[in-house]
N, C-alpha and C positions, 0 to 999 in steps of 0.2 A: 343542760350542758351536754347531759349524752346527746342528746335528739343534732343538737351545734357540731358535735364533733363525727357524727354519722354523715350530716351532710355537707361537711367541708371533705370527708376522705370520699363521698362519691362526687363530688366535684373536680378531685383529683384525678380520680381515676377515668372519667369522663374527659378531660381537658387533654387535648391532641399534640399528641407527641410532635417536637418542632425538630429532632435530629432525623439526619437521614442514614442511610449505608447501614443499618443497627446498632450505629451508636448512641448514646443515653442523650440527653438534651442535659443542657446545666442547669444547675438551680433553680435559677430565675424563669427557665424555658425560653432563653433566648438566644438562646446559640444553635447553630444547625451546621450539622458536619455535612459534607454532600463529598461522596465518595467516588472518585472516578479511576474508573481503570484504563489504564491503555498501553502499546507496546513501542516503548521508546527507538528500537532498534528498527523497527517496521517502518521507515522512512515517508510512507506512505499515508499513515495517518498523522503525520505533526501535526495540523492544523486543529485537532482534536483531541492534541496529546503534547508531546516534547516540545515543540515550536509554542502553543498555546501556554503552558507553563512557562517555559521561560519565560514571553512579553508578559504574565500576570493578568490579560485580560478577562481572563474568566472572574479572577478576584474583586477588580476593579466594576465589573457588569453586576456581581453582586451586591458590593460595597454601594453601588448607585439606587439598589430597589428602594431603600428609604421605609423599609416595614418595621423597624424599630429590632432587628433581629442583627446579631453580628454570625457573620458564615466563616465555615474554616473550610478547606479544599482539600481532601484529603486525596494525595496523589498515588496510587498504585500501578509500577510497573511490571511487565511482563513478557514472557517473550515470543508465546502465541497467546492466541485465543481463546483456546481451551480453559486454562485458567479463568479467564476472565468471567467469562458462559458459566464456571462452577460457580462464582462468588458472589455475579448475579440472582442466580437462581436460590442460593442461601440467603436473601438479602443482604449481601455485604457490600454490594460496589452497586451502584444507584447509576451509570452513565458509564459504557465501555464501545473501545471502537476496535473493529476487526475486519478482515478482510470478508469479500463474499461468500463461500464455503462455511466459512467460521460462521458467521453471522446465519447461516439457516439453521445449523446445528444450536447456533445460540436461540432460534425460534423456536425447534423441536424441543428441544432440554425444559425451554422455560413453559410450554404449552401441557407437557408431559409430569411437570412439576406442580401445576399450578402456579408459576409464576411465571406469566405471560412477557414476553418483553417487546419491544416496537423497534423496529427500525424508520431513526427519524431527520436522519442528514447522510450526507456522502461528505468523508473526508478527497482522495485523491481516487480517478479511474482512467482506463486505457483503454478504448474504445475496440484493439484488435485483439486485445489481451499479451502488451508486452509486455507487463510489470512481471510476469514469472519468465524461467529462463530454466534449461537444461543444460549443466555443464560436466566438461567431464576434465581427468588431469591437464595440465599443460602438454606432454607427451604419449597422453593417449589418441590409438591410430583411428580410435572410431572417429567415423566420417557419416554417420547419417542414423536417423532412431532405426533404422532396419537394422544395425549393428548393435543394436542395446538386446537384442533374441538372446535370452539364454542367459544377461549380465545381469548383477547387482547393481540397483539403482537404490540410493537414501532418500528419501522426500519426509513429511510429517503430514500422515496420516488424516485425512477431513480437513487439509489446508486447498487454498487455493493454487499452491503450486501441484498439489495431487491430483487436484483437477485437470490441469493442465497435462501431467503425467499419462494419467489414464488415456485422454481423450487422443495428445499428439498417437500413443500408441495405438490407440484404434483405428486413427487414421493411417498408420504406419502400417495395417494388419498384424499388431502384434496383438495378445490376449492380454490385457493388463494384470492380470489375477495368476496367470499359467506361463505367459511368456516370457516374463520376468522375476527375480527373485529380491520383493520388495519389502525395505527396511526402513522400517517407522522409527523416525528419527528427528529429536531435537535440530534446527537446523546449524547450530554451533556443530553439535554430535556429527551431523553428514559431513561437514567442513572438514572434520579432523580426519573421520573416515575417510573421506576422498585424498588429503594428502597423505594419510597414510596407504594407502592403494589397498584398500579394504571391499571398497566401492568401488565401481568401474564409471560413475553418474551419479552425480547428484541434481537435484527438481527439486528450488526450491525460489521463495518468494524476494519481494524488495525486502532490504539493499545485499541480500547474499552474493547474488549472479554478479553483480556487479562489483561487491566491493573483494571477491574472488579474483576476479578476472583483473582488475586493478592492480591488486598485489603479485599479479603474476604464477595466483596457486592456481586458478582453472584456467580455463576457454571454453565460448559458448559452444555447444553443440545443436541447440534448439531454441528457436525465437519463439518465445511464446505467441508473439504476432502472427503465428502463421494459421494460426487457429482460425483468424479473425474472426473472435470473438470475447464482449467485451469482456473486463473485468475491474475491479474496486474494491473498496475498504469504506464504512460505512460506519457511522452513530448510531448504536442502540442505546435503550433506557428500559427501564423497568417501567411496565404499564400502570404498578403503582403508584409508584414515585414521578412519573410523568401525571397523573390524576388527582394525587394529593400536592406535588409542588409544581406548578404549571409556568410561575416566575420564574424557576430556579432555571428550569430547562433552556425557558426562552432567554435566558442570560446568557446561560453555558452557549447555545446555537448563534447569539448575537457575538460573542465572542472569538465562536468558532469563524464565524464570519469575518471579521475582523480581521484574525489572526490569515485566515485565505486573503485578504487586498495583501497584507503584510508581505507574505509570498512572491503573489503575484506583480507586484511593484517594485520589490527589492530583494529578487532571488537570491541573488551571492551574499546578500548581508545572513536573509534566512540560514542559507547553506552553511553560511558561518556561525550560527548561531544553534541549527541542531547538532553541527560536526562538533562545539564545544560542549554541550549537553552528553552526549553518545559515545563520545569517542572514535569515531567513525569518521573516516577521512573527508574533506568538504567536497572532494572534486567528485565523492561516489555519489555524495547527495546531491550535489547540483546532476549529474548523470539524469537521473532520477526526479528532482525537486526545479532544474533549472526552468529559467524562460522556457526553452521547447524541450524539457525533460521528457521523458518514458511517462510522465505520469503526471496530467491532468486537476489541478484543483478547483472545485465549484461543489457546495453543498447543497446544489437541487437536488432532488429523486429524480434522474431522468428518463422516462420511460424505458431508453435502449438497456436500462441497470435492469430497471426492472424484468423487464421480456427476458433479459440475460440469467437474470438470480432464479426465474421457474424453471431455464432450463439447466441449470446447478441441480433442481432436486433430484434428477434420475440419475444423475452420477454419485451422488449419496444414497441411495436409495439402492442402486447395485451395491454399493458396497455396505451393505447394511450398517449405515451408520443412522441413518434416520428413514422414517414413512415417508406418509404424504404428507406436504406443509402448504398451509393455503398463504403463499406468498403476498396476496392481495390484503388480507387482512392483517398481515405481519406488517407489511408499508402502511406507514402513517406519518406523511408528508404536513400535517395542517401545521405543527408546530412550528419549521422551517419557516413556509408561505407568512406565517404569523410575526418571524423573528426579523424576515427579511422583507414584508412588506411589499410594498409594487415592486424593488427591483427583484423581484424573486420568479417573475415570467423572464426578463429580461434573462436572467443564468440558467434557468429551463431551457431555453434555445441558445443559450451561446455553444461554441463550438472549440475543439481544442485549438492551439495555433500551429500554423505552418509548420512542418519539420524544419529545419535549417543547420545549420555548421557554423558552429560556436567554435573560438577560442575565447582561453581564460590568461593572461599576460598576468606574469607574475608580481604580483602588488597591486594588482588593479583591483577595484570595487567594482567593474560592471566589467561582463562578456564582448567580445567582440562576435557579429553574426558576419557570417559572408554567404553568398549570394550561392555557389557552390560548393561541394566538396572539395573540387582542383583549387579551388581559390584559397582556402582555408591550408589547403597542404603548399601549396606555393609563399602562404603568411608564416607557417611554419617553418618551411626551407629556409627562408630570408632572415627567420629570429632565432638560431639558434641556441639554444641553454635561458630563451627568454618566456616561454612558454610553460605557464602552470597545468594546464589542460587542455586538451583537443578534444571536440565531439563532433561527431557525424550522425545523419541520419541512414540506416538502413535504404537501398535503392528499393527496394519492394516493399518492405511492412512499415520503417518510414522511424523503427526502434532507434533511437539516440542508443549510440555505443561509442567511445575511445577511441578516437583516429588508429593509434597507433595498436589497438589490440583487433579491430575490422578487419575482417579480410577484401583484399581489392583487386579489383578485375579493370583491365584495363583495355575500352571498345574503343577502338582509333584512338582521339583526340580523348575523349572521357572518361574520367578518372571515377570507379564505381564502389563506394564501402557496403561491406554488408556483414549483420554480425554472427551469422551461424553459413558452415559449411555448404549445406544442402540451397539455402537462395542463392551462391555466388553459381553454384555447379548449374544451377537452373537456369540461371541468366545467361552461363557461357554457352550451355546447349542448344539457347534458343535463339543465340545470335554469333553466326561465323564470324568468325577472328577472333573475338575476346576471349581474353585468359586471364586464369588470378596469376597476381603478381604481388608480390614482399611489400612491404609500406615502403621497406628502405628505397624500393623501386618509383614506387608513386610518389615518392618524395623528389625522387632525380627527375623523374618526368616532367611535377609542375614546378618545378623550379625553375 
């Protein structure tokens, strides 16, 4: 009876644990918790996160494996990344999605830890790098990052809008370290800072720039498009938990997949569907999440991510927030290719779509696109008090921004939006006669 009861408890302790995230498995060992983390507000990963929750697919992709196991999803929200990067690396969150900064920092931490993590899909990216934005008050006179010398800018520290910070400044000839007096800051925190006139700038990521400048507390000062270069928000996973549950993942990725056609076939419903999740007005996320939004959904690795994410590491790297990180080995694309099958060459080369100028008609289900800017302001002229939203694309970096918060330059006949100070000035410089003019202006003109 001993010798019986010796090797039933190494039987036990030999028999592999079925829950994930570090939760116990149930009695039976048939329940698996798989823990996922992501940042509801960060408009940019829905597909991964808020949007995928809501439609249930990830639940559904698991309820289909048919392994005799029932799964629970355990959802954790947050509001960057950093988080996330700690609770991985504790084993507590099995699958989290973050932007590109965040996500090498989530490679360093977890390499540094022994808990290796993989980057294994792309939620949303912006090929020029609009999805960050520099904005500063409604009434402040700064006019161009050369006027940010000597000012308080808020960002959050190892994000992708600090990226952008750093870098516009460089190009600016400012010293990012010395030029400026920079405040690492929750991006809620910079928000209130900024209306409280504490900050003189805020640099911060989707849907901040936007859902600021919406409410009428900021205005852009700086396109992150002007960078042109890319940027994104991406799927990691624990190289564990990708090793030991390899179904799980490729559920979550088929899902993720899913919940992307969801998107991209019926944006305003999406828009409406994160904006009642979040709380976050629809018109910031269609901005953002629309037809020709700021911000690109396909869950390839596309090379340009990648070439883009190695050269992230020397901007972390000056600001000693992390080494060297061997980016190649952090990418691990086979699971995607696996989830998605042949059409996954197919979304490797797709391309983002056209810029265009959207209006949203108040009660409508789908967007109206027109053909130009003047067009879309002359639809406006014609409707008014009927008009739920207006968007234009940027004349140079091609940024989707708010007709009515663009500033517009007016060459002849040609009605010009564009969403930060410094491209409208460039464009008038470079072309005799044009001048910015008031929307209310461009409104009379194409009407």
């Amino acid at each position: 009876m001993k010798r019986t009861a010796l090797a039933a408890a190494a039987t036990l302790l030999l028999a592999p644990l079925t829950a994930c995230g570090g939760d116990a498995a149930g009695a039976d060992g048939s329940t698996v918790t798989v823990t996922v983390g992501y940042q509801s507000k960060t408009i940019n990963t829905v597909t991964a996160g808020t949007l995928l929750r809501s439609l249930g697919y990830f639940e559904k992709q698991l309820n289909s494996l048919g392994d005799g196991r029932t799964y629970k999803v355990d959802w954790q929200d947050y509001a960057t990344g950093a988080p996330i990067t700690a609770q991985m690396t504790a084993g507590k969150i099995d699958i989290g999605s973050m932007g590109d900064f965040p996500l090498l920092i989530n490679a360093a931490r977890g390499k540094q830890l022994n808990r290796p993590t993989r980057l294994v899909s792309v939620t949303g990216y912006n090929l020029r790098g609009g999805l960050n934005t520099i904005v500063t008050s409604p009434d402040s006179k700064l006019a161009s990052l050369k006027d940010l010398k000597g000012k308080k800018v808020s960002t959050s520290v190892g994000s992708a809008a600090d990226g952008t910070l750093v870098r516009a400044l460089q190009r600016a000839g400012i010293d990012p370290d010395d030029g400026v007096e920079k405040l690492n800051q929750q991006p809620a925190v910079g928000a209130s800072a900024l209306a409280a006139g504490s900050v003189d700038a805020l640099s911060q990521f989707v849907a901040w720039p936007g859902l600021l400048t919406y409410q009428g507390r900021a205005k852009a000062l700086y396109d992150g498009a002007q960078l042109n270069l890319p940027t994104f928000h991406g799927v990691t996973a624990r190289e564990d938990f990708a090793r030991n549950r390899p179904a799980v993942l490729e559920a979550f990725l088929k899902a993720q997949a899913e919940a992307t056609d969801y998107l991209n076939s019926r944006p305003v419903a999406a828009a409406e569907k994160v904006a009642e999740a979040t709380g976050l007005p629809a018109e910031v996320v269609y901005l953002y999440n629309g037809a020709h939004g700021i911000s690109t959904f396909d869950p390839a690795v596309k090379p340009q991510l990648v070439s883009a994410l190695k050269q992230d590491v020397s901007v972390l790297k000056a600001a000693k927030l992390t080494g060297d990180i061997d980016v190649d080995s952090f990418v691990d694309d086979h699971y995607v290719k696996k989830a998605l099958g042949a059409s996954y060459a197919k979304q490797l080369a797709a391309v983002p779509p056209a810029a265009a100028s959207e209006a949203w008609p108040k009660g409508a289900r789908e967007t109206r696109p027109f053909a130009s800017p003047a067009q879309l302001l002359a639809h406006v002229a014609a409707h008014p008090g009927d008009i739920r939203a207006a968007y234009v694309p940027d004349a140079t970096t091609g940024t989707l921004w708010f007709a009515d918060k663009a500033l517009w330059v007016a060459d002849g006949d040609r009605l010009l939006p564009f969403v930060a100070p410094a491209t409208a000035q460039a464009y008038v410089l470079a072309h005799g006669g044009a001048r910015v003019i008031t929307y209310a202006q461009a409104l009379e003109r194409a009407a």
